[in-house]
C-alpha positions as CSV (number, residue, x, y, z in Angstrom):
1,X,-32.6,9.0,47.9
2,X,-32.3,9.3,44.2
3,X,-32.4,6.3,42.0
4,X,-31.0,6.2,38.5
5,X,-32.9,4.8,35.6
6,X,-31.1,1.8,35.5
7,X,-32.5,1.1,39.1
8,X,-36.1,2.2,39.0
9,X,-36.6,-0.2,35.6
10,X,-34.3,-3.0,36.8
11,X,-33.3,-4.0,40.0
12,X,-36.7,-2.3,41.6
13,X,-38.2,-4.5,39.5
14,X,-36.0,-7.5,40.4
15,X,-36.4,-6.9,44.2
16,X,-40.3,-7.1,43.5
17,X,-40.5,-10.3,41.8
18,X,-37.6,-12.4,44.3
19,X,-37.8,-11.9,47.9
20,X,-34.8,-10.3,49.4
21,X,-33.7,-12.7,52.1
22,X,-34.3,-15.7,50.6
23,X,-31.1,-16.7,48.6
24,X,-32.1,-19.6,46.1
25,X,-35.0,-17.7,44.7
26,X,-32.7,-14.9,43.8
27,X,-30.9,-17.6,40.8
28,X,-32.9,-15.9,38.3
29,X,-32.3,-12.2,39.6
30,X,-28.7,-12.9,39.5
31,X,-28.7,-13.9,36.3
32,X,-30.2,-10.5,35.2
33,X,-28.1,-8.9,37.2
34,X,-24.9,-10.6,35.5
35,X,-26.5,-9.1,31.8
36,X,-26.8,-5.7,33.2
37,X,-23.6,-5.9,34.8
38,X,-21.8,-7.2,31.6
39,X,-24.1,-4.3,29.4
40,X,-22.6,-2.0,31.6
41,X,-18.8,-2.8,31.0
42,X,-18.3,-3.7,27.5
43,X,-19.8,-0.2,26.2
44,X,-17.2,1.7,28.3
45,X,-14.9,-1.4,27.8
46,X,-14.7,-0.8,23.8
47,X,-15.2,2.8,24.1
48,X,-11.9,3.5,25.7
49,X,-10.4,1.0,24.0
50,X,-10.3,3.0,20.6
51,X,-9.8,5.8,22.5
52,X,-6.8,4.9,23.7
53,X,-5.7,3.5,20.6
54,X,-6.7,6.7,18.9
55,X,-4.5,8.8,21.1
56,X,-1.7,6.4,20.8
57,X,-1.9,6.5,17.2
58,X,-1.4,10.4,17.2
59,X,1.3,9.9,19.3
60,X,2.5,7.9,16.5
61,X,1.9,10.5,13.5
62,X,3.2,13.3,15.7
63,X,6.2,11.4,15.9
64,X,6.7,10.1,11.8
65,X,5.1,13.1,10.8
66,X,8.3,14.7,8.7
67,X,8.7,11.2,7.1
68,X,5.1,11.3,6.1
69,X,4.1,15.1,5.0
70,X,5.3,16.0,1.3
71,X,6.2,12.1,-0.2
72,X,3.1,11.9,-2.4
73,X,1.8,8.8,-0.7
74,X,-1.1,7.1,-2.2
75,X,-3.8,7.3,0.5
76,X,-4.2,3.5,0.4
77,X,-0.7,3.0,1.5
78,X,-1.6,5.6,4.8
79,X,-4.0,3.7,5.3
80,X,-2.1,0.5,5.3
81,X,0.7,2.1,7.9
82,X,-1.6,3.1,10.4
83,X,-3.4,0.3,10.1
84,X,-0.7,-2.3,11.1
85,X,0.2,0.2,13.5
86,X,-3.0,0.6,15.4
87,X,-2.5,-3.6,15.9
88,X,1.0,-3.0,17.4
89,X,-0.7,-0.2,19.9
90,X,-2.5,-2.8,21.3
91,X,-0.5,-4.4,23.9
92,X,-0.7,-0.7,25.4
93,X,-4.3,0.3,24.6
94,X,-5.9,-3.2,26.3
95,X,-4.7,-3.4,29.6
96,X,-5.5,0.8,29.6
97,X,-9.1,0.6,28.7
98,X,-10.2,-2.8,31.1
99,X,-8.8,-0.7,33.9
100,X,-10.5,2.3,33.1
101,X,-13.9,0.6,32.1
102,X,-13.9,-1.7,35.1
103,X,-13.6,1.5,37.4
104,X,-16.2,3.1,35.1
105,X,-18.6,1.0,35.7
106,X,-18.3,-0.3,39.4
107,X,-17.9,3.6,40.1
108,X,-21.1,4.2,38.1
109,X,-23.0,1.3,39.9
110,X,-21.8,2.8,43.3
111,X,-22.7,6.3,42.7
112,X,-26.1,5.6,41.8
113,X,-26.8,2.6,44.7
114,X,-27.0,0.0,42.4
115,X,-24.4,-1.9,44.5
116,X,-26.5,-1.0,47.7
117,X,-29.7,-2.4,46.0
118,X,-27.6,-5.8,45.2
119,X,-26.1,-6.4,48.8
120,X,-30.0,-5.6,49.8
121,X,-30.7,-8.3,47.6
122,X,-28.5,-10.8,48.6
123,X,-26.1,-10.5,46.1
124,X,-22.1,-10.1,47.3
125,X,-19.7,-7.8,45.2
126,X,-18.5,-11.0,44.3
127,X,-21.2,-12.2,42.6
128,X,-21.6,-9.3,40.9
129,X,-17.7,-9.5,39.7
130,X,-18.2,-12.8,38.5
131,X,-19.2,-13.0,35.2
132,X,-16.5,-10.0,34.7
133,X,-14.0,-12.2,35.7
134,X,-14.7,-14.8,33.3
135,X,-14.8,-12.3,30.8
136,X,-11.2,-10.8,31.7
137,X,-10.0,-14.2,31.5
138,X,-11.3,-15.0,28.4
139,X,-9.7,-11.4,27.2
140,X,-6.7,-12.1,29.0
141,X,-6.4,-15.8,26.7
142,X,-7.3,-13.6,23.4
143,X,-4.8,-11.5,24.3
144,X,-2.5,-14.2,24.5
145,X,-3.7,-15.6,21.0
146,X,-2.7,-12.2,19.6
147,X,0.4,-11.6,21.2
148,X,1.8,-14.7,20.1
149,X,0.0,-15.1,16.5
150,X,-1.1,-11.6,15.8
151,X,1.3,-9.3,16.7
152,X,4.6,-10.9,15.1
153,X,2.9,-10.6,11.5
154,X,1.2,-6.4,12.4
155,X,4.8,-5.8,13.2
156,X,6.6,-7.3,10.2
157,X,4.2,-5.4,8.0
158,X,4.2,-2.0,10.2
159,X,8.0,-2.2,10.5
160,X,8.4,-3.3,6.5
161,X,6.2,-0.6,5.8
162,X,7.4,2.1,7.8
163,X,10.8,1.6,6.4
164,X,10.0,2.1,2.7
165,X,8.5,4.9,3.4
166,X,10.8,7.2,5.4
167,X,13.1,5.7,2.5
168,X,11.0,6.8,0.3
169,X,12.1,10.4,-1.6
170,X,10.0,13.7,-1.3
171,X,7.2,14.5,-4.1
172,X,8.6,16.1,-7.0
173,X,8.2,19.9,-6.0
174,X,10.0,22.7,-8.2
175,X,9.5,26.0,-6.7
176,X,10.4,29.6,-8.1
177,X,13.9,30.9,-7.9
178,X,14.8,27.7,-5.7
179,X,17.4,25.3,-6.9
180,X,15.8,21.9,-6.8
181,X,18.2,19.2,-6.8
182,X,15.5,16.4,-6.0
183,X,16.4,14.6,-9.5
184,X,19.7,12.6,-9.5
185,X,22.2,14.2,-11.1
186,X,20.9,17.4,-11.8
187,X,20.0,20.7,-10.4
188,X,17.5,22.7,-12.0
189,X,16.2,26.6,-11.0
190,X,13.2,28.3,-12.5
191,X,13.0,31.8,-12.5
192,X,9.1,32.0,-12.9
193,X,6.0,29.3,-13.2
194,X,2.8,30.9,-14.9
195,X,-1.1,30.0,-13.5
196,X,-1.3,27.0,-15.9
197,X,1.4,25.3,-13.8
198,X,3.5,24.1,-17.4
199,X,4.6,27.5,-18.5
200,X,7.8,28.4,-16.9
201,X,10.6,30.8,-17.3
202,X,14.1,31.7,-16.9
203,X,15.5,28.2,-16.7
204,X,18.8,27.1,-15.6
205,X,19.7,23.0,-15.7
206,X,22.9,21.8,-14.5
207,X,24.0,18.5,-15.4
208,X,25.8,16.7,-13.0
209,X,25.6,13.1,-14.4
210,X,28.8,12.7,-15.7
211,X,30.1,13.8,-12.1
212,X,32.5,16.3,-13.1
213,X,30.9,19.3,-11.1
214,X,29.2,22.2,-13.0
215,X,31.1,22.1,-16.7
216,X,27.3,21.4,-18.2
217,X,24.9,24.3,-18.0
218,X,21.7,24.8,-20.2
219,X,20.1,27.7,-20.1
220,X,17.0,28.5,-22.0
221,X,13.9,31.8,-22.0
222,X,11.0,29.5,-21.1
223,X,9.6,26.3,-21.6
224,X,7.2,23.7,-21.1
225,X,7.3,21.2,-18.2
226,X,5.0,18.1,-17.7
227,X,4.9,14.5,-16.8
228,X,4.0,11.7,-18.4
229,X,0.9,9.4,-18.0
230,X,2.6,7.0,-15.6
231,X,4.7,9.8,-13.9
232,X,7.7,8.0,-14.8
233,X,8.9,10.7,-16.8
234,X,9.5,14.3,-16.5
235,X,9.6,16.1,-19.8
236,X,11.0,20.0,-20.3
237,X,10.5,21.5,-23.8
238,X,12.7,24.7,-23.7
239,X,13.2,27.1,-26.2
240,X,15.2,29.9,-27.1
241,X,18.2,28.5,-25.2
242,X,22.2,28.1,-24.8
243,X,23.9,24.8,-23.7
244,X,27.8,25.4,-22.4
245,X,29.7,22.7,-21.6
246,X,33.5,22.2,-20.7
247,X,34.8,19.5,-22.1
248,X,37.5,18.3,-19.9
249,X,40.2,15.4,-21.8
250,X,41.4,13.4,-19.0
251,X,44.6,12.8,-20.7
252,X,45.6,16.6,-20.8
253,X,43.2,17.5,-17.9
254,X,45.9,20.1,-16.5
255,X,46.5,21.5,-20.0
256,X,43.9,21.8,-22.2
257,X,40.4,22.4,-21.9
258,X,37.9,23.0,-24.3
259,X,35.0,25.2,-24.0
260,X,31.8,24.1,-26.0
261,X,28.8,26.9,-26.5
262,X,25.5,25.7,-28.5
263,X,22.6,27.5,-29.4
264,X,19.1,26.1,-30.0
265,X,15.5,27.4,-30.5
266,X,14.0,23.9,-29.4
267,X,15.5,21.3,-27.0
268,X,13.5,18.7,-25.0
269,X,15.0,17.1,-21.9
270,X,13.9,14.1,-20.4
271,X,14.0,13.2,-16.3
272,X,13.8,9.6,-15.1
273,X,11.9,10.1,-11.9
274,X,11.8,6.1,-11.1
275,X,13.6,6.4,-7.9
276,X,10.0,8.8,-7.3
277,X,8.1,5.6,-7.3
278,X,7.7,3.8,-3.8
279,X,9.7,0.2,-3.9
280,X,8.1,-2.3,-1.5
281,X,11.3,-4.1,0.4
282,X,11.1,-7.4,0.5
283,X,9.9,-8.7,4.2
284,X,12.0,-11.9,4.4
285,X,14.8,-9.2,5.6
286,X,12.8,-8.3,8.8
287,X,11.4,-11.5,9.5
288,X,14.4,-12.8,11.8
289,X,13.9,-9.5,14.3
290,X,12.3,-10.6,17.7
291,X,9.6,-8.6,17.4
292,X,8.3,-10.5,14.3
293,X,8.3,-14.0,16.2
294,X,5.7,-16.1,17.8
295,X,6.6,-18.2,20.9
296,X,8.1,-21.6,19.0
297,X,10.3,-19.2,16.8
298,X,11.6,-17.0,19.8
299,X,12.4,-20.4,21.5
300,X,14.6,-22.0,18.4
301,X,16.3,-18.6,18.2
302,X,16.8,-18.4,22.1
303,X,18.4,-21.8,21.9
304,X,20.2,-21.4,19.3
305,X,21.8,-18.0,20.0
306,X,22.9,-20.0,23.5
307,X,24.3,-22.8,21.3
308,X,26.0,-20.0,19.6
309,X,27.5,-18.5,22.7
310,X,28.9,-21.7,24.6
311,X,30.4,-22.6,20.8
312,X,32.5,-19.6,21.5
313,X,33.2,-19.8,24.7
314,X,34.5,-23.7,24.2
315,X,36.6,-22.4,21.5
316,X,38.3,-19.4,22.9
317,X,38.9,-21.5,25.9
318,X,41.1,-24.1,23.4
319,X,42.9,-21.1,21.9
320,X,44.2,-20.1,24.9
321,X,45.1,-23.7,26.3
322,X,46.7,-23.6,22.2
323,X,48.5,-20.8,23.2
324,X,50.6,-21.3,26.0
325,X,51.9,-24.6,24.7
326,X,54.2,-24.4,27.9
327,X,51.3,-27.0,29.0
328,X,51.7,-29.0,26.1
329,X,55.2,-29.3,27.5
330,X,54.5,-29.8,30.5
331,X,51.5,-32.9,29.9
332,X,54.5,-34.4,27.7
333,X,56.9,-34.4,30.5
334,X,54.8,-36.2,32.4
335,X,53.3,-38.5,30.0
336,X,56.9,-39.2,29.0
337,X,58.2,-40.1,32.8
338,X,55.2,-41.4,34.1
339,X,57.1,-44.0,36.8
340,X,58.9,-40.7,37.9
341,X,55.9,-37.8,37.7
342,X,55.9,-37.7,41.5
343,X,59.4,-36.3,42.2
344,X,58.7,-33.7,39.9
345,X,59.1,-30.3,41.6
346,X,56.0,-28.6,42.0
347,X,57.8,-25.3,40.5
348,X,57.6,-25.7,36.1
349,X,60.3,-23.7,35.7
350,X,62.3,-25.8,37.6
351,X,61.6,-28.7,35.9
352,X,63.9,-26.6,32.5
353,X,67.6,-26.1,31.9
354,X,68.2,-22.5,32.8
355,X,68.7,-21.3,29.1
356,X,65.2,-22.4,28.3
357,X,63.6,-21.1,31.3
358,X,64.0,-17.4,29.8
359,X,62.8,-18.6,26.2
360,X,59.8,-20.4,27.8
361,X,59.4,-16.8,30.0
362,X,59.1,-15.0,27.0
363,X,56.9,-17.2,25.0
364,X,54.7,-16.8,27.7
365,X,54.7,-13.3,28.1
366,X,53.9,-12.3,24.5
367,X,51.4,-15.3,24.7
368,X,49.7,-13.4,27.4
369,X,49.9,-10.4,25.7
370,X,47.9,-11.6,22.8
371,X,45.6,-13.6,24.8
372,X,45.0,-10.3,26.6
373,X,43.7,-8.7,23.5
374,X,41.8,-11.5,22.2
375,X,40.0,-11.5,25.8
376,X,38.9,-8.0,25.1
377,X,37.4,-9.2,21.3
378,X,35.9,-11.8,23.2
379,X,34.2,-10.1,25.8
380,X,32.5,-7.5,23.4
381,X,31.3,-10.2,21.2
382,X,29.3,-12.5,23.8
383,X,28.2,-8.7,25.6
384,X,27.2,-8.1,21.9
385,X,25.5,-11.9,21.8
386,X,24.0,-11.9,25.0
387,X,22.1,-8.8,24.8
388,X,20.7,-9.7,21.5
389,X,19.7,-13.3,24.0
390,X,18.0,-10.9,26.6
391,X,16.0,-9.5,23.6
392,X,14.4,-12.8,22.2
393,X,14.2,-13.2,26.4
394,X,12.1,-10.3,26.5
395,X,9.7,-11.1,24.1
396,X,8.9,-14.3,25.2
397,X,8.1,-13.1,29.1
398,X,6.0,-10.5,27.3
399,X,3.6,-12.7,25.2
400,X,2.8,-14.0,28.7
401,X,2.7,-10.5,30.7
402,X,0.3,-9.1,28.5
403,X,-2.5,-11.1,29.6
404,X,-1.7,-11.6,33.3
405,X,-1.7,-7.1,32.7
406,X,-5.3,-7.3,31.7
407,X,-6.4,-9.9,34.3
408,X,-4.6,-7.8,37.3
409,X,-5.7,-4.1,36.3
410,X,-9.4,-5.3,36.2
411,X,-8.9,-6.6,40.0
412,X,-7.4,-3.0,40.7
413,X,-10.1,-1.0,38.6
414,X,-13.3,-3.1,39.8
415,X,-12.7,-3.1,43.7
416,X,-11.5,0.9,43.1
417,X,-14.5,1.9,41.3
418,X,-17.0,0.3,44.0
419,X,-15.1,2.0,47.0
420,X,-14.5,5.4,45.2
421,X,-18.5,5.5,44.0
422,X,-17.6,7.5,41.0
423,X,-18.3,6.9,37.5
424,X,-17.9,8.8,34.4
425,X,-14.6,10.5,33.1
426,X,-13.6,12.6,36.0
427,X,-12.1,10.5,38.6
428,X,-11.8,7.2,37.0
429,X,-9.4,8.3,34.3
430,X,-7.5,10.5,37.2
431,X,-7.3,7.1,39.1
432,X,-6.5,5.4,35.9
433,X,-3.8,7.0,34.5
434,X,-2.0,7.9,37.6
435,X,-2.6,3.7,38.1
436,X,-1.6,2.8,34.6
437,X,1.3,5.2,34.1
438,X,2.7,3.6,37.7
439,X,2.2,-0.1,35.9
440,X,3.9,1.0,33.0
441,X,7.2,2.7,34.1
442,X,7.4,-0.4,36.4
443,X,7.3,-2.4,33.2
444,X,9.8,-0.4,31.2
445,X,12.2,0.0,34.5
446,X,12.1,-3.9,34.7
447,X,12.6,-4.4,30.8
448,X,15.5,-2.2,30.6
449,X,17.3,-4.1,33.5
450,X,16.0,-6.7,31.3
451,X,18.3,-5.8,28.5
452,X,21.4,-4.6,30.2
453,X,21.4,-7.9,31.9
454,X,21.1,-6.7,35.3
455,X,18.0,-9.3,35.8
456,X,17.3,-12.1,34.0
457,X,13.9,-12.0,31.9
458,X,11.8,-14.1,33.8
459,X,12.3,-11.8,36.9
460,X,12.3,-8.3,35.2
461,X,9.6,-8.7,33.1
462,X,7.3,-9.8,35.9
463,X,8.0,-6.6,37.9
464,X,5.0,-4.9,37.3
465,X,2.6,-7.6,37.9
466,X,4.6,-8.7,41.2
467,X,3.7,-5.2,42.8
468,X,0.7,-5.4,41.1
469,X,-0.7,-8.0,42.3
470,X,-0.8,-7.6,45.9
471,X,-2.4,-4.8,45.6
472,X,-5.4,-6.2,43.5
473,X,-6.0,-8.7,46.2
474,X,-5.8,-6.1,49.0
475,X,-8.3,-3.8,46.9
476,X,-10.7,-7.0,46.3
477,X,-10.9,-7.5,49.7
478,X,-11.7,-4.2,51.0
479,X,-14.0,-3.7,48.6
480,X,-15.9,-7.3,49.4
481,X,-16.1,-6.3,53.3
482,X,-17.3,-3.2,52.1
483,X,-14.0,-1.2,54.0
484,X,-14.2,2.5,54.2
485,X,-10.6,2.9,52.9
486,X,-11.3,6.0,51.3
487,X,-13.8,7.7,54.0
488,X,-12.6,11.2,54.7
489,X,-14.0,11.3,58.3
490,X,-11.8,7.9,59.0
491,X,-8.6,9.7,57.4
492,X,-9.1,12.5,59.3
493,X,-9.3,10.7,62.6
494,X,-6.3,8.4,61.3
495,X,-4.6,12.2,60.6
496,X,-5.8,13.3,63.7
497,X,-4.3,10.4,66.1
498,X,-1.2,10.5,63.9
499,X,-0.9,14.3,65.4
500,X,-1.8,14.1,68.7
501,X,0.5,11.5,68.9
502,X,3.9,13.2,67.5
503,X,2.7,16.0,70.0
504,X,2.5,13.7,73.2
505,X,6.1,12.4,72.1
506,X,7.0,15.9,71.8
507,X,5.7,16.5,75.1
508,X,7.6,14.0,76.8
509,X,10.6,14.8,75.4
């Protein structure tokens, strides 16, 4: 049998020093086991924790990648963006990397007999998942510290961000013989740019500012074209040019026009390219959206979005009492023969003269026909209300599901790892992905229900870790009695029973 390194310099070692059977001389063993154990996780732990959040983040340029390419951005403000939205890929990347590093490392333990040499010690699976449980719960409370106080502020800054620049206008780029009409108001076309990038000639500038379509035209042989210091202004010097320009009287538009031609040898044009610059949008605009709350603020919304909602409901409910004042007449009739209310006929109409009974029938009618359209107004604004609710709803189930994710994948990854006996990035991340993937459309199958209002928050966000769950514990305990669920002979016996079974029934029939 082959030992890895990790077992010829440490648990031999161990098993030397502490005698096997004996269990409360092994203390100090088990506490050496618990630092390897723990060495062992958090390097693949971190590891494919950036990974993750690395591939997630090309996801996310892959994605904005038009709205970043050409803009001019200062590399700093990059920077920023990706940044704030590494933090926001979090929730994603976390529960992703302790399932793939817990398998990791129980696989790599099994496959080298490190978890043989431990149960030959005396020390249970358990014990050696100990100390990784208390450090998946204290993950999974970090993880709730950033959810709630973290995240809200990565996301108003990502979000804020984001939005100025896809706002923001594409780098000032004349090309040859292209009409450029990045500049407000104008269109310009240059025939030809020489090496030095300032030279330029053949051009044509149309002058749309006064918004009267093309009646201003400059033309000019060549020129000179440069910015300013600040790069707030773009300056041409042309030469050797003609500026026509119909002059249009808006009194006599239809019957006079006149026609204005001006030569000139030098002529210098000035561009205000301000709207060029990036403008930071204020974030007190984005700091109502759900994702940009912590717990206390998604609860005073929640209430007070429900406040909102039964407000409405109360009042549409007195409008259409209001309406059919038929009832009003009715209360008054009683109200106003109260010794003789009980012999009134249980028919209203009945209780009228005959020529008000069709006046109070068609008061009613187009009573009902109004209420009927202020129902429909009413019913698209609480939908409209209520599934703005379910989204503050959402997001507080999901400070909470975050962590309980991160606690229930490492009881699915753990137990896996030490029945499959594989380590490095073959089969774990196989196991992983297809595990994680499962866990996630679970999640986003749930939240959508979520949203349409099919099920309340409380039960579609917990979905995931419902299913979950169950199959953590059921994985744990395998693993602890050391249950060849994964054997090949036993499946192929299980396969082969399963066979000779259908062909006895078969038989029979």
């Amino acid at each position: 049998m082959a030992f890895s390194p990790l077992y010829q310099a440490d648990c031999r070692k161990l098993i030397q020093e502490c005698p096997i059977f004996v269990l409360p001389s092994t203390e100090p063993g088990v506490k050496r086991i618990y630092l390897l154990v723990l060495k062992a996780y958090l390097g693949p732990l971190v590891m494919t924790f950036f990974i993750a959040l690395f591939i997630l983040l090309m996801q996310f340029l892959w994605k904005y990648v038009d709205d970043l390419v050409g803009k001019g951005l200062e590399w700093y403000i990059i920077a920023e963006l990706l940044f704030y939205a590494s933090s926001t890929f979090v929730p994603l990347a976390l529960p992703l990397a302790i399932l793939l590093s817990s398998l990791m490392t129980f696989g790599n333990l099994g496959e080298h007999y490190e978890l043989v040499a431990m149960k030959a010690a005396g020390i249970s699976l358990r014990k050696v998942m100990k100390p990784l449980v208390l450090l998946s719960v204290m993950i999974a409370f970090v993880a709730f510290y950033f959810s709630n106080n973290i995240l809200p502020i990565a996301n108003l800054k990502f979000h804020a961000i984001l939005y100025d620049v896809r706002e923001q206008k594409l780098a000032l780029n004349i090309k040859e013989g292209i009409f450029y009409d990045g500049i407000d108001g104008y269109v310009i076309r240059v025939g030809k740019k020489e090496r030095d990038g300032k030279t330029i000639r053949n051009i044509k500038i149309y002058d749309h500012s006064q918004r009267q379509g093309n009646a201003n035209l400059t033309l000019a042989e060549w020129g000179t074209m440069e910015l300013t210091p600040d790069k707030k202004v773009l300056i041409f010097k042309l030469y050797n040019g003609t500026n026509y320009q119909e002059r249009v009287d808006q009194r006599n538009y239809h019957r006079q026009r006149q026609f204005q031609r001006t030569r000139f040898a030098e002529n210098v044009r000035r561009f205000d390219l301000s709207a060029f610059a990036m403008n930071r949008t204020n974030e007190d605009f984005f700091k109502k959206h759900y994702q940009m709350l912590n717990l206390k603020q998604l609860r005073h919304f929640e209430d007070s979005i429900n406040g909102r909602i039964n407000l409405r409901k109360t009042e549409f409910v007195k409008t259409v009492y209001g309406s059919f004042y038929q009832f009003n007449m009715m209360d008054s009739l009683v109200k106003s023969h109260a010794d003789t209310a009980a012999t009134l006929k249980t028919e209203f109409l009945s209780n009228f003269p005959v020529h008000r009974q069709r006046e109070i029938l068609d008061a009613a009618i187009q009573s009902a026909s109004s209420i009927r359209e202020n129902l429909r107004v009413h019913i698209n604004d609480l939908d409209a209300r209520k599934k703005i609710l379910h989204r503050y709803e959402i997001e507080i189930q999901r400070k909470f599901t975050l962590s309980l994710a991160c606690f229930i994948l490492f009881f699915i990854g753990a137990p896996l790892g030490a029945i499959v006996r594989k380590g490095g990035f073959g089969l774990p991340v196989v196991f992983s992905v297809v595990f994680f993937i499962i866990y996630h459309v679970i999640s986003m199958t749930g939240e959508k229900f979520c949203r349409e209002g099919v099920l309340p928050a409380y039960k579609g966000m917990w979905i995931a870790s419902a299913i979950f769950l169950p199959v953590g514990i059921f994985l744990t305990l395998k693993a602890t009695t050391d249950s060849p669920l994964l054997d090949r002979d036993n499946w192929k016996k299980l396969i082969n029973r399963i066979l000779g079974f259908i062909g006895y029934v078969k038989r029979k029939s």
